[in-house]
MDAnalysis code that builds the backbone (N, CA, C; Angstrom):
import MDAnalysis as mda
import numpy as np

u = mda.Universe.empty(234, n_residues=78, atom_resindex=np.repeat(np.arange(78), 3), trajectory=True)
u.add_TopologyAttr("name", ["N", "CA", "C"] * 78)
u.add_TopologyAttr("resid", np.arange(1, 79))
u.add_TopologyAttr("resname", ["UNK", "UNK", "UNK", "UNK", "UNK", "UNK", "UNK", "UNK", "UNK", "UNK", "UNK", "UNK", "UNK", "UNK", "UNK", "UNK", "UNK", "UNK", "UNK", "UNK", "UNK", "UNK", "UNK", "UNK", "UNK", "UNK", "UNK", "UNK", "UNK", "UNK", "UNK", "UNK", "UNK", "UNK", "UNK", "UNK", "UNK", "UNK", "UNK", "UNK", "UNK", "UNK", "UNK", "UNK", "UNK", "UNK", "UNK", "UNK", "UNK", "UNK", "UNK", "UNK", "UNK", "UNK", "UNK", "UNK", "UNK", "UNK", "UNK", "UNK", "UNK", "UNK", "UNK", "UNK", "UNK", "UNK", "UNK", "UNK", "UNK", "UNK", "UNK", "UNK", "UNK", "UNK", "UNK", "UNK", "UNK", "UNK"])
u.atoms.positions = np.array([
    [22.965, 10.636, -4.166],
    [21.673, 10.308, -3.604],
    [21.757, 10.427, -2.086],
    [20.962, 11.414, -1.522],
    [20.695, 11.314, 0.096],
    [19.935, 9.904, 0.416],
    [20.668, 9.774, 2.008],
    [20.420, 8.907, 2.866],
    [18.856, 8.800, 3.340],
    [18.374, 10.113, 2.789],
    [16.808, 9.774, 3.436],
    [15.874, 9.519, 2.461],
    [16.354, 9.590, 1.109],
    [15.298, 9.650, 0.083],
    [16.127, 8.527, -0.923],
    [15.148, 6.906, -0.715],
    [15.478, 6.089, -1.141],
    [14.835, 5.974, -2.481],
    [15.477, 5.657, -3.537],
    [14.833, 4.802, -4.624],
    [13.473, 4.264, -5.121],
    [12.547, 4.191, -5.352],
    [11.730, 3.364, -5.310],
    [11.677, 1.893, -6.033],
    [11.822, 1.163, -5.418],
    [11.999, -0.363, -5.709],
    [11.057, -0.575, -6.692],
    [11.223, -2.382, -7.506],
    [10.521, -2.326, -8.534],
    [9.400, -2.625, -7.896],
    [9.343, -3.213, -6.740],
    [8.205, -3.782, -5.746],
    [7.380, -2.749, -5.583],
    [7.590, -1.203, -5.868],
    [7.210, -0.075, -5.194],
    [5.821, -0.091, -4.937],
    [4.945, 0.008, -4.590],
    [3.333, 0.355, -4.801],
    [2.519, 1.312, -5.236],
    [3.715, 2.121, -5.967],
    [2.919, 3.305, -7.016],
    [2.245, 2.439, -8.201],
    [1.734, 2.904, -8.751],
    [0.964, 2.161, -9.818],
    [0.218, 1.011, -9.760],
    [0.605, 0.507, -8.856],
    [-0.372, -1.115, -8.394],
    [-1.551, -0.511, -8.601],
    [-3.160, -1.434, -8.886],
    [-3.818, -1.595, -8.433],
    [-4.256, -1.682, -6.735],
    [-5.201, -1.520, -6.033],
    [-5.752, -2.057, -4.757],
    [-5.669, -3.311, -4.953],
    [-6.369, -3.986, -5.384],
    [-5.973, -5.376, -4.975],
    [-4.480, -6.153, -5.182],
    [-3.861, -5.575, -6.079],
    [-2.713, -5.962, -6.532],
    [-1.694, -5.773, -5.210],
    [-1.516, -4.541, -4.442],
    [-1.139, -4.414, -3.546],
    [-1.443, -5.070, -2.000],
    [-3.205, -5.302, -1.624],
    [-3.530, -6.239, -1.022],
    [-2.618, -7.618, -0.841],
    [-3.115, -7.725, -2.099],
    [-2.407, -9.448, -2.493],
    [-0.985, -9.811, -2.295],
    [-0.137, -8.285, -2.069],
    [1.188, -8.622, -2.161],
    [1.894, -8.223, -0.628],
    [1.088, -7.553, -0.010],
    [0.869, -7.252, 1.138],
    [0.445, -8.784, 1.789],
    [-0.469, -9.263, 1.309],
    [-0.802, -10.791, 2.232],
    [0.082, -11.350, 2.079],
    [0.970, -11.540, 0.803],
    [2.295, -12.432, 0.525],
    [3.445, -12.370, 1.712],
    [3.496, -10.559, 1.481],
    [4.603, -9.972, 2.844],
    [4.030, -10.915, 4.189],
    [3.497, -10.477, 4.751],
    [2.973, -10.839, 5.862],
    [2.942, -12.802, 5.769],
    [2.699, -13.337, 5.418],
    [2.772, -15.009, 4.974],
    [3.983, -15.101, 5.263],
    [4.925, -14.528, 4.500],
    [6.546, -14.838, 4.708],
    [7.048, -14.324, 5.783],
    [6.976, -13.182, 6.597],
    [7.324, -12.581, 7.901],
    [6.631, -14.225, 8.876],
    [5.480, -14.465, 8.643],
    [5.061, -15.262, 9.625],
    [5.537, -16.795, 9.739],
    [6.304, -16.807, 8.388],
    [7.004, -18.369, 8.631],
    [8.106, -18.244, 9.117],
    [8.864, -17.673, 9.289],
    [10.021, -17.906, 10.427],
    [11.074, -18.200, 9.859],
    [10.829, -18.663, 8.387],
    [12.267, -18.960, 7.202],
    [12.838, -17.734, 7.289],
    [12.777, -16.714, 7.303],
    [13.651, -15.681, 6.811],
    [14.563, -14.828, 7.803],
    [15.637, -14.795, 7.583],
    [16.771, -13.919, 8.137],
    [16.524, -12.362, 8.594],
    [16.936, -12.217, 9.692],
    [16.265, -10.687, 10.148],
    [16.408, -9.536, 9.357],
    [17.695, -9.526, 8.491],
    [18.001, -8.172, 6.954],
    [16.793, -8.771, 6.600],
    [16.606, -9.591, 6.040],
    [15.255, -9.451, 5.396],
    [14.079, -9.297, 6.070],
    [13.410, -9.880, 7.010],
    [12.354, -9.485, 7.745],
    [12.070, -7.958, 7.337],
    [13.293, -7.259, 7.954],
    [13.081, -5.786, 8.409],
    [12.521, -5.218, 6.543],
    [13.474, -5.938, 5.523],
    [12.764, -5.273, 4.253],
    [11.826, -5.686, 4.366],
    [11.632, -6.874, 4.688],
    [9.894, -6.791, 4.156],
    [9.143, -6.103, 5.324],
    [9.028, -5.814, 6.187],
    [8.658, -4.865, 7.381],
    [8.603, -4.002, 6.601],
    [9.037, -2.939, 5.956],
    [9.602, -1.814, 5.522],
    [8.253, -1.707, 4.382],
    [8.473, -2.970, 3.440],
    [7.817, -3.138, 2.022],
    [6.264, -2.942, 2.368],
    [5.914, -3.911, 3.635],
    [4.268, -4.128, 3.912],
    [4.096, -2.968, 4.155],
    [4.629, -2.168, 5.174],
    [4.661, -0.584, 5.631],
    [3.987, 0.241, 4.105],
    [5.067, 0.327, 3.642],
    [4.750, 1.071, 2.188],
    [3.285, 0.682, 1.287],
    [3.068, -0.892, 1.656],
    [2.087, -1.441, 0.969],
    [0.795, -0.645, 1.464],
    [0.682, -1.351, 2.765],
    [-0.040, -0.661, 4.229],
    [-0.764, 0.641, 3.520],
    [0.228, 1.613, 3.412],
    [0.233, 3.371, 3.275],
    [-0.447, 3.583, 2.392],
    [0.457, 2.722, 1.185],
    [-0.699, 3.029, -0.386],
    [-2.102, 2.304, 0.001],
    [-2.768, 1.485, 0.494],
    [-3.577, 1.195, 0.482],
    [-4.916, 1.841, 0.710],
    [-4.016, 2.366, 2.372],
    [-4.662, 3.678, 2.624],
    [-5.359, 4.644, 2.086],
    [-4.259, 4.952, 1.301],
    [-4.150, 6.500, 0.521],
    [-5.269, 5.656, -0.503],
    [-5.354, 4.765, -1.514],
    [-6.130, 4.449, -2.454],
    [-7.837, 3.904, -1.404],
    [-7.811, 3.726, -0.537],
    [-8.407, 3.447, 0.375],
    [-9.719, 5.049, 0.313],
    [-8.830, 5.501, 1.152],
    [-9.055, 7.460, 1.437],
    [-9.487, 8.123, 0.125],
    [-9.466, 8.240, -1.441],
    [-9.152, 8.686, -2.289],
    [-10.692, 8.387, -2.315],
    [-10.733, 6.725, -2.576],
    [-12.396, 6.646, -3.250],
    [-12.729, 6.928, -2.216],
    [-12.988, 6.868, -0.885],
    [-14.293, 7.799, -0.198],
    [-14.618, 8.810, -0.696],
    [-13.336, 9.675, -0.667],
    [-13.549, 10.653, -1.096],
    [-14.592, 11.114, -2.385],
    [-14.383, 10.418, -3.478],
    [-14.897, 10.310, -4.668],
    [-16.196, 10.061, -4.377],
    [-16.403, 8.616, -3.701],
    [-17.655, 8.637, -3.288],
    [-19.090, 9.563, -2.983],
    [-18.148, 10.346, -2.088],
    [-18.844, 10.886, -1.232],
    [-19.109, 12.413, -2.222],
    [-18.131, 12.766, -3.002],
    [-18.249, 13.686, -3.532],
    [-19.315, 13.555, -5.264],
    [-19.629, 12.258, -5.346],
    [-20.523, 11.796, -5.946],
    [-22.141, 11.984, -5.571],
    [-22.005, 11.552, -4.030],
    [-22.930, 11.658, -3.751],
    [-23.734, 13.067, -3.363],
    [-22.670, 13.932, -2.820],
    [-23.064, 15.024, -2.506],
    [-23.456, 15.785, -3.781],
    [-22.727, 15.662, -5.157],
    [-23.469, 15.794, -6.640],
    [-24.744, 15.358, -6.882],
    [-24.829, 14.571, -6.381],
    [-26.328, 13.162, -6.986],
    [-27.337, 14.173, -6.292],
    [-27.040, 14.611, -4.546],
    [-28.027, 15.415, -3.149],
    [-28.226, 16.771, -4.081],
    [-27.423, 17.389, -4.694],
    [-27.803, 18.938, -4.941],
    [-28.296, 18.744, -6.220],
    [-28.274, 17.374, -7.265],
    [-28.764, 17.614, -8.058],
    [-30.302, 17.445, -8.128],
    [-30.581, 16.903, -7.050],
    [-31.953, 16.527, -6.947],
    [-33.003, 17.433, -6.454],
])
């Protein structure tokens, strides 16, 4: 296994739901902000919200898309 192409954890955020990822993303961030945790970990979870972050995005970006390509169906059908 190369050094640049990690694993995907079970945490991963493929398959989540949007909110599912939200929700686990607010968790990340809750625990970064209490101050309990040791800097190896911080940085994973830094790493994890990152990834969360991205998919969100991307599922974020996707339905506009859909949206919009709905709508522009709905405009020419009329």
């Amino acid at each position: 296994m190369s050094a640049e192409k990690k694993p995907k954890s079970p945490k991963s955020p493929e398959g989540q739901s949007l909110e599912d990822a939200l929700a686990r993303l607010e968790a990340v961030v809750e625990s970064m902000e209490s101050g309990d945790i040791p800097l190896d970990k911080l940085v994973a979870r830094y790493e994890e919200g990152m990834q969360l972050l991205k998919s969100c995005e991307e599922k974020l970006r996707s339905a506009e898309l859909r949206i919009e390509e709905l709508s522009s169906d709905e405009d020419s059908a009329s």
